[in-house]
Biotite code that builds the C-alpha atoms (Angstrom):
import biotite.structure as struc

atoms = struc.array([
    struc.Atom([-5.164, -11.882, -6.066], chain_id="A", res_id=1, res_name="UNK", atom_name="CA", element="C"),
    struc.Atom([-8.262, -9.583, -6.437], chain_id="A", res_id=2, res_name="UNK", atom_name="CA", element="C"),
    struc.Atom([-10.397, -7.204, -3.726], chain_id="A", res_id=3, res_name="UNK", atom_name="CA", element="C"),
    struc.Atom([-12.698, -8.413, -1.833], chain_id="A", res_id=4, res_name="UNK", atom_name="CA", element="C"),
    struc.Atom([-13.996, -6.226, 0.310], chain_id="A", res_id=5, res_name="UNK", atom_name="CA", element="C"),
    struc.Atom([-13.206, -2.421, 1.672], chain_id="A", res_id=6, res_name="UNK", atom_name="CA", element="C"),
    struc.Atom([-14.174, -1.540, 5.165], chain_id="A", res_id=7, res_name="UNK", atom_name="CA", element="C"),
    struc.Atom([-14.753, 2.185, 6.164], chain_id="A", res_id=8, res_name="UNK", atom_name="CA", element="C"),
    struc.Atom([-14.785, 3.659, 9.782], chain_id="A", res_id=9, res_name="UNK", atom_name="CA", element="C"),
    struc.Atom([-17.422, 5.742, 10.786], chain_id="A", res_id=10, res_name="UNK", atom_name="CA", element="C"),
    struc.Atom([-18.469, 7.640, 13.965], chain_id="A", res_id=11, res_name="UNK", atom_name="CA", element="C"),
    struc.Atom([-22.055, 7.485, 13.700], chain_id="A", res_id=12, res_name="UNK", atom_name="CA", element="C"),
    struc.Atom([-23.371, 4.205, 12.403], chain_id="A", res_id=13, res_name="UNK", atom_name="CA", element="C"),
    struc.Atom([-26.877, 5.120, 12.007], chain_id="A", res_id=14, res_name="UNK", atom_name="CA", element="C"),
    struc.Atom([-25.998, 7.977, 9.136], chain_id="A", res_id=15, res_name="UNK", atom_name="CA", element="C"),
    struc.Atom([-23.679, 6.341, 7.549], chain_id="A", res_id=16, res_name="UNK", atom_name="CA", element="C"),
    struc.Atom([-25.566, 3.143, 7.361], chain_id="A", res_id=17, res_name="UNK", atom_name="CA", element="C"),
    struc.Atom([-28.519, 6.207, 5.810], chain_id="A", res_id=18, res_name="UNK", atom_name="CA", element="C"),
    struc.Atom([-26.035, 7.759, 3.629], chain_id="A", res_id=19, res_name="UNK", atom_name="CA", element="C"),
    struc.Atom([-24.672, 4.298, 1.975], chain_id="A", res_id=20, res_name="UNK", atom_name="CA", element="C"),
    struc.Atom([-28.577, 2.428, 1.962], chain_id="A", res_id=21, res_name="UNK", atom_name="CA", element="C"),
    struc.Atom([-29.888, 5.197, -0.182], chain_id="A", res_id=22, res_name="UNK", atom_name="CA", element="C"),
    struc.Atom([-26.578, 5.446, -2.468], chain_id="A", res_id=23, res_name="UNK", atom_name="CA", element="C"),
    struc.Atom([-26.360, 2.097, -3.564], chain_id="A", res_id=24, res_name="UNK", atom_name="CA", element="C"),
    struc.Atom([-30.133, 1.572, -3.808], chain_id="A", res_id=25, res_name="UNK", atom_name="CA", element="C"),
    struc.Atom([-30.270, 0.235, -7.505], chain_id="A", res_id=26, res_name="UNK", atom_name="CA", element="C"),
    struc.Atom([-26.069, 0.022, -7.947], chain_id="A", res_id=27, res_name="UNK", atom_name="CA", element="C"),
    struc.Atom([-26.426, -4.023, -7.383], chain_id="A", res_id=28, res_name="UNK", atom_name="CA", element="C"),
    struc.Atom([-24.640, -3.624, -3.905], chain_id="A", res_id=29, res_name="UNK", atom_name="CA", element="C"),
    struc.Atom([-27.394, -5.278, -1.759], chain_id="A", res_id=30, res_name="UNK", atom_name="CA", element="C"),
    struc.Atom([-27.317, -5.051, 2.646], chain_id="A", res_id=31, res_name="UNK", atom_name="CA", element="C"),
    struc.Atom([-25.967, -8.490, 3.711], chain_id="A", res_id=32, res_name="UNK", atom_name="CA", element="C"),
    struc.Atom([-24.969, -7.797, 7.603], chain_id="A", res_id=33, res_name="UNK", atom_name="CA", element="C"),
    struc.Atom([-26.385, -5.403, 9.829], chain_id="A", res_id=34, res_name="UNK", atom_name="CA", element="C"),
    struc.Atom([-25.532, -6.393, 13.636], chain_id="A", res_id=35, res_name="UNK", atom_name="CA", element="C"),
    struc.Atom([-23.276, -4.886, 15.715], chain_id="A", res_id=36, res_name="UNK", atom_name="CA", element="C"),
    struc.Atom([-20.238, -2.253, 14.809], chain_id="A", res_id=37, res_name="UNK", atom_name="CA", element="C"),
    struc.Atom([-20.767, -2.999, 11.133], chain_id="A", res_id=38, res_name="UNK", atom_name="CA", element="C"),
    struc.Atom([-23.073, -3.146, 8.329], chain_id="A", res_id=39, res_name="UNK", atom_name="CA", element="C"),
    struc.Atom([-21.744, -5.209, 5.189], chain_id="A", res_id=40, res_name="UNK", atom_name="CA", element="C"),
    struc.Atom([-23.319, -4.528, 1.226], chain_id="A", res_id=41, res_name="UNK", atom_name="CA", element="C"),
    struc.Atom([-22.035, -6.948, -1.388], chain_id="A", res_id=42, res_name="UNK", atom_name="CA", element="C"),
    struc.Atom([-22.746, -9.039, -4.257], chain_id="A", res_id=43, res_name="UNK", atom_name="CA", element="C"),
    struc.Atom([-20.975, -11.738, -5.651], chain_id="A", res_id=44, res_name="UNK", atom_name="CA", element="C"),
    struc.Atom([-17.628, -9.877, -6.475], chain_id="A", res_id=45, res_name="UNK", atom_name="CA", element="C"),
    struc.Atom([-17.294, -7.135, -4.032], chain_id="A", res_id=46, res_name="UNK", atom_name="CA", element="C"),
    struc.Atom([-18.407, -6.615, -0.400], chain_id="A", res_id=47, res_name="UNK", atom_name="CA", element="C"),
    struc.Atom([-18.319, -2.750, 1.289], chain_id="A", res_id=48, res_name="UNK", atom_name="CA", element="C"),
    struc.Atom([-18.667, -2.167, 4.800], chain_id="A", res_id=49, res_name="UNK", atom_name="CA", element="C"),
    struc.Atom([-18.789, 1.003, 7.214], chain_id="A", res_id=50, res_name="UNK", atom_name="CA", element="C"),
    struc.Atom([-18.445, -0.314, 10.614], chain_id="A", res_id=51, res_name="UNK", atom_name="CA", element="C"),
    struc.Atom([-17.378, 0.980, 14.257], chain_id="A", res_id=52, res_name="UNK", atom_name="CA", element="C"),
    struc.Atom([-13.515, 0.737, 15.116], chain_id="A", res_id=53, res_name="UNK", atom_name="CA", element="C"),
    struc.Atom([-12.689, -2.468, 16.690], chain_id="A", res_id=54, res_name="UNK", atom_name="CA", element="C"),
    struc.Atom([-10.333, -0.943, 19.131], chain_id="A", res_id=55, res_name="UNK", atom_name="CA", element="C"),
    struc.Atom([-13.499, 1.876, 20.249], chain_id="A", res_id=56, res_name="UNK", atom_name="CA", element="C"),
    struc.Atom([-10.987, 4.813, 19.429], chain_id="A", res_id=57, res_name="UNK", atom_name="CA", element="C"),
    struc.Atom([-12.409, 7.803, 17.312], chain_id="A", res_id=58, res_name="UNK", atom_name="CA", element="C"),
    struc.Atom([-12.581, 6.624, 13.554], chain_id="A", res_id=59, res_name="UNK", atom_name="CA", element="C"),
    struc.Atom([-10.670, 8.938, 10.824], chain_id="A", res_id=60, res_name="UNK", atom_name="CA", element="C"),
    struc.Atom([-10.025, 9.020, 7.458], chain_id="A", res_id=61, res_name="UNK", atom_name="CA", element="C"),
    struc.Atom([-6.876, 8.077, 6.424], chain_id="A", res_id=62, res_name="UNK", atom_name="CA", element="C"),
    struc.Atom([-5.218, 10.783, 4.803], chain_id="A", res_id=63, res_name="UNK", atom_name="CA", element="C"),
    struc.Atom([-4.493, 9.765, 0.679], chain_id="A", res_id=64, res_name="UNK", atom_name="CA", element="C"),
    struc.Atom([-6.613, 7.107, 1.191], chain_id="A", res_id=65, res_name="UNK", atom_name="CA", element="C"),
    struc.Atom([-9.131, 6.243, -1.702], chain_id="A", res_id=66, res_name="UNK", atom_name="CA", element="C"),
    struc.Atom([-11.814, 3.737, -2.373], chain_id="A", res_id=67, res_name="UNK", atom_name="CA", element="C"),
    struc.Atom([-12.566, 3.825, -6.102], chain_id="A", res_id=68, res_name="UNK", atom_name="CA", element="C"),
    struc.Atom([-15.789, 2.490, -7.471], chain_id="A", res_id=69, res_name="UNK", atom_name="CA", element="C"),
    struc.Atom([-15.998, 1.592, -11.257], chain_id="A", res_id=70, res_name="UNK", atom_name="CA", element="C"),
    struc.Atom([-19.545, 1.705, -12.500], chain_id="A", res_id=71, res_name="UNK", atom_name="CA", element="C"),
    struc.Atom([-21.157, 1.057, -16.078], chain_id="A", res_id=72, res_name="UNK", atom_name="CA", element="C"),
    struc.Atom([-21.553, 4.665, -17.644], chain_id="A", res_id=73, res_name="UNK", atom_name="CA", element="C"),
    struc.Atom([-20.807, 8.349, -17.726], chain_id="A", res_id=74, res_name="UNK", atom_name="CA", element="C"),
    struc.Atom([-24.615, 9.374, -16.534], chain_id="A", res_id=75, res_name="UNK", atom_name="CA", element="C"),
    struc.Atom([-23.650, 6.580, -13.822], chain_id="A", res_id=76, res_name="UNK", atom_name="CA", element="C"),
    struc.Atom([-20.933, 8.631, -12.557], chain_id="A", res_id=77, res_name="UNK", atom_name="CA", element="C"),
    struc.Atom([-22.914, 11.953, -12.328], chain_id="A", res_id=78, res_name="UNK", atom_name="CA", element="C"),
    struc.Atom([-25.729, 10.527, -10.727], chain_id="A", res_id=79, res_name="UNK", atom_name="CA", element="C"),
    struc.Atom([-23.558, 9.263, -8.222], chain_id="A", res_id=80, res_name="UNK", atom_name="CA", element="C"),
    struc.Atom([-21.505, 12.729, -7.532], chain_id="A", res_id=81, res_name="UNK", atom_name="CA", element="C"),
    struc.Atom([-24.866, 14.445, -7.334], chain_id="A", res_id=82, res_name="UNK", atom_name="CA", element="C"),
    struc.Atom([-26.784, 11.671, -4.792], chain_id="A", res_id=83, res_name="UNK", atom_name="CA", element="C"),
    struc.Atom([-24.175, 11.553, -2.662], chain_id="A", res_id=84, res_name="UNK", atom_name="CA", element="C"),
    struc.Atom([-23.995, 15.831, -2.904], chain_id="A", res_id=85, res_name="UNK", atom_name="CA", element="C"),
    struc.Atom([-28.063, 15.311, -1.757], chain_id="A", res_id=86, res_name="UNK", atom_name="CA", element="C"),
    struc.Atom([-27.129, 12.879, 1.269], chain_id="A", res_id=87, res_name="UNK", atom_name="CA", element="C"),
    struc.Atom([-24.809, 15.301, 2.597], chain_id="A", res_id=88, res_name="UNK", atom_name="CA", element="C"),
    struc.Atom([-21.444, 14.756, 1.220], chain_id="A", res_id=89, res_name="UNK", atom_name="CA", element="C"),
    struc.Atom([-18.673, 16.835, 0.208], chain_id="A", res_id=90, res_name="UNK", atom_name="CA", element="C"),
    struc.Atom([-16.979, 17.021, -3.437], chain_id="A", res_id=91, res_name="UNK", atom_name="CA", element="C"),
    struc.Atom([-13.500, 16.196, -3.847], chain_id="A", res_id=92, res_name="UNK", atom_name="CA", element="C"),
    struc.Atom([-13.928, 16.733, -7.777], chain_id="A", res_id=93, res_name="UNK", atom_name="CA", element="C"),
    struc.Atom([-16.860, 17.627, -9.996], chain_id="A", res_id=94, res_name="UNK", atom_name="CA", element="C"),
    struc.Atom([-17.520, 14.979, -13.149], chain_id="A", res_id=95, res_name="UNK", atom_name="CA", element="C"),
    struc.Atom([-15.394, 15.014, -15.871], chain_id="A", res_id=96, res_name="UNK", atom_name="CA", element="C"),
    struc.Atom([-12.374, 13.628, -18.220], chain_id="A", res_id=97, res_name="UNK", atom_name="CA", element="C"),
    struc.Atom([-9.558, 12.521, -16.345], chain_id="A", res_id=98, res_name="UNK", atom_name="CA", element="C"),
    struc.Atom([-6.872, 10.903, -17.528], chain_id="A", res_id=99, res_name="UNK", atom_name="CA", element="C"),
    struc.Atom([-9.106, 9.010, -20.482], chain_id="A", res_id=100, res_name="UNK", atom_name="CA", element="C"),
    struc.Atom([-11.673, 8.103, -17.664], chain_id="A", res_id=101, res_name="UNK", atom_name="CA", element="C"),
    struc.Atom([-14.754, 10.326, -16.860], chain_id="A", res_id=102, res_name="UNK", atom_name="CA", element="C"),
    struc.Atom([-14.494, 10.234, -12.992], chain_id="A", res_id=103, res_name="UNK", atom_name="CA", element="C"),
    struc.Atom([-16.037, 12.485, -10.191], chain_id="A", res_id=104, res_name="UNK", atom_name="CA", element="C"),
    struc.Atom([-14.850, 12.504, -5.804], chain_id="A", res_id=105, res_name="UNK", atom_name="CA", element="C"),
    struc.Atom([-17.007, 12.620, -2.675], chain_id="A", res_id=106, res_name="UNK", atom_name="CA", element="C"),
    struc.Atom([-16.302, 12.742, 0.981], chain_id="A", res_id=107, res_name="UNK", atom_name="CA", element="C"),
    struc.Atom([-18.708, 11.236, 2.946], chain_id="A", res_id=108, res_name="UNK", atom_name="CA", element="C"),
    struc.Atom([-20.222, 11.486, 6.245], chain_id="A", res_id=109, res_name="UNK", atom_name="CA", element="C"),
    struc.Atom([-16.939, 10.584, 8.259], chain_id="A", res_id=110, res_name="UNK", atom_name="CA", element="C"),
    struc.Atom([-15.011, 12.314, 5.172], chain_id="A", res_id=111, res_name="UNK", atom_name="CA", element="C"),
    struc.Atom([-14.097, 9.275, 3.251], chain_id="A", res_id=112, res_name="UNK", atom_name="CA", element="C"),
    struc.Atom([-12.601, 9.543, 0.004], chain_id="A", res_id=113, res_name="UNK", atom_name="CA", element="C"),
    struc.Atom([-14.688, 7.859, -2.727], chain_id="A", res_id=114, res_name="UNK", atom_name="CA", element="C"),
    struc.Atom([-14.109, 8.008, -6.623], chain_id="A", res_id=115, res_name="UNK", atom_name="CA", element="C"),
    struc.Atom([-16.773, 7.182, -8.911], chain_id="A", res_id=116, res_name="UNK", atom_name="CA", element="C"),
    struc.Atom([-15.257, 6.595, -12.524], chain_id="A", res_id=117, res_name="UNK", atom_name="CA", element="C"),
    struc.Atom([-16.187, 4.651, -15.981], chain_id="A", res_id=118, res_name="UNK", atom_name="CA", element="C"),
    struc.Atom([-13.997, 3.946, -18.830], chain_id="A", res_id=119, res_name="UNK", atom_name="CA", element="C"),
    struc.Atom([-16.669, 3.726, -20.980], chain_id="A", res_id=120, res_name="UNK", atom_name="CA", element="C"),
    struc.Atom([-17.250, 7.100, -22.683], chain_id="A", res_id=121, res_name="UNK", atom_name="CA", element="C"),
])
């Protein structure tokens, strides 16, 4: 068994749609849906998706809840922490050595949790 995709909820499509277009711009995570309550990036492992709440109550992070991204380098990971910083997230957790992994947290828009982290030093 392996991940395929990771949905989060958002109340206010149109900036997080924004917010995620400009972050993965040159990550390899390309727009494959955009219709209706969700928008869908992917390639041909993974597939992320903010999207309206099915059921049309408020959407809200869940609390411990995580989405962690693995990309190919430490300047990866900064440049990350500090575009999503310039799009109007939050940090959860500047750059740096955790647990032998150089990792760095965000909060979106909607307050998401997202790590950004690299094993390769």
């Amino acid at each position: 068994m392996k991940m395929n995709y990771f949905v989060f909820g958002t109340n206010n499509k149109e900036k997080a749609v924004a917010f995620y277009d400009a972050l993965f711009d040159g990550c390899g995570l390309n727009k494959i849906q955009s219709e209706g309550r969700m928008t869908l990036w992917g390639n041909e492992e993974f597939m992320f998706a903010v999207a309206e709440p099915f059921d049309e109550k408020p959407a809200s992070n869940g609390n411990g809840t995580m989405l962690g991204l693995h990309v190919d380098s430490i300047e990866e990971v900064d440049r990350l922490h500090n575009k999503s910083l310039d799009l109007g997230g939050v940090s959860e957790g500047e750059p740096r050595i955790r647990s032998s992994m150089h990792s760095a947290y965000v909060r979106d828009l909607d307050s998401n949790k997202i790590c950004f982290y690299t094993s390769n030093s």
